[in-house]
N, C-alpha and C positions, 0 to 999 in steps of 0.2 A: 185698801183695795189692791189686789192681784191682778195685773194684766198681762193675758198669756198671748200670744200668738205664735200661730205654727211654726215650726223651724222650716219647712219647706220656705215658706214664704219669707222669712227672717233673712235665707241665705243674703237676697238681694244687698240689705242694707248692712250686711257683714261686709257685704264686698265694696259698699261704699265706704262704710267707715275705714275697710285697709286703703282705700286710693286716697281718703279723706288724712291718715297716719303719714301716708308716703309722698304727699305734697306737700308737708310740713305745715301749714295753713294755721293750723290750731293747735294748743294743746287737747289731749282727747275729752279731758274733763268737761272742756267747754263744746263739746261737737252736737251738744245734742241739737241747738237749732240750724245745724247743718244738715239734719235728718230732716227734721221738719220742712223744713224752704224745700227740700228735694225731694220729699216724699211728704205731698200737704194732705194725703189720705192717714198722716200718725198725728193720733191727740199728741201733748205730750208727757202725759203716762205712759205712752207707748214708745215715744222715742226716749225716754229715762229707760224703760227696762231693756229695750235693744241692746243699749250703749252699755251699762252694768251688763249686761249678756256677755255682749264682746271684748270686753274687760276683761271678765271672768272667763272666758275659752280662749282668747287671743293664743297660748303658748301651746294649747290642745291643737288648736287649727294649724299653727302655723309651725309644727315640730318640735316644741319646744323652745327657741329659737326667738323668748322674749326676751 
């Protein structure tokens, strides 16, 4: 199963998981049920593919600069 959601919508929880990176809190691997408690509208299929998302662009978004 493929689950997509918008990028418009996505940015949100892009910008949680860098404040989620920069509080030190967690390693990123384990964040996804930091997504969920904070946003209880993602299955979590959804917060898995956010997180692999942000994974994978982290270095695009943020200039290179992972």
């Amino acid at each position: 199963m493929t689950t997509k959601i918008s990028k418009p919508v996505v940015r949100k929880y892009l910008r949680y998981l860098d404040k989620v990176l920069n509080s030190g809190e967690t390693n990123m691997y384990d964040a996804r049920p930091y997504l969920t408690r904070e946003f209880p509208e993602l299955s979590g299929d959804e917060a898995k593919a956010i997180l692999y998302y942000w994974m994978e662009t982290y270095s695009i978004r943020h200039g290179g600069n992972a």
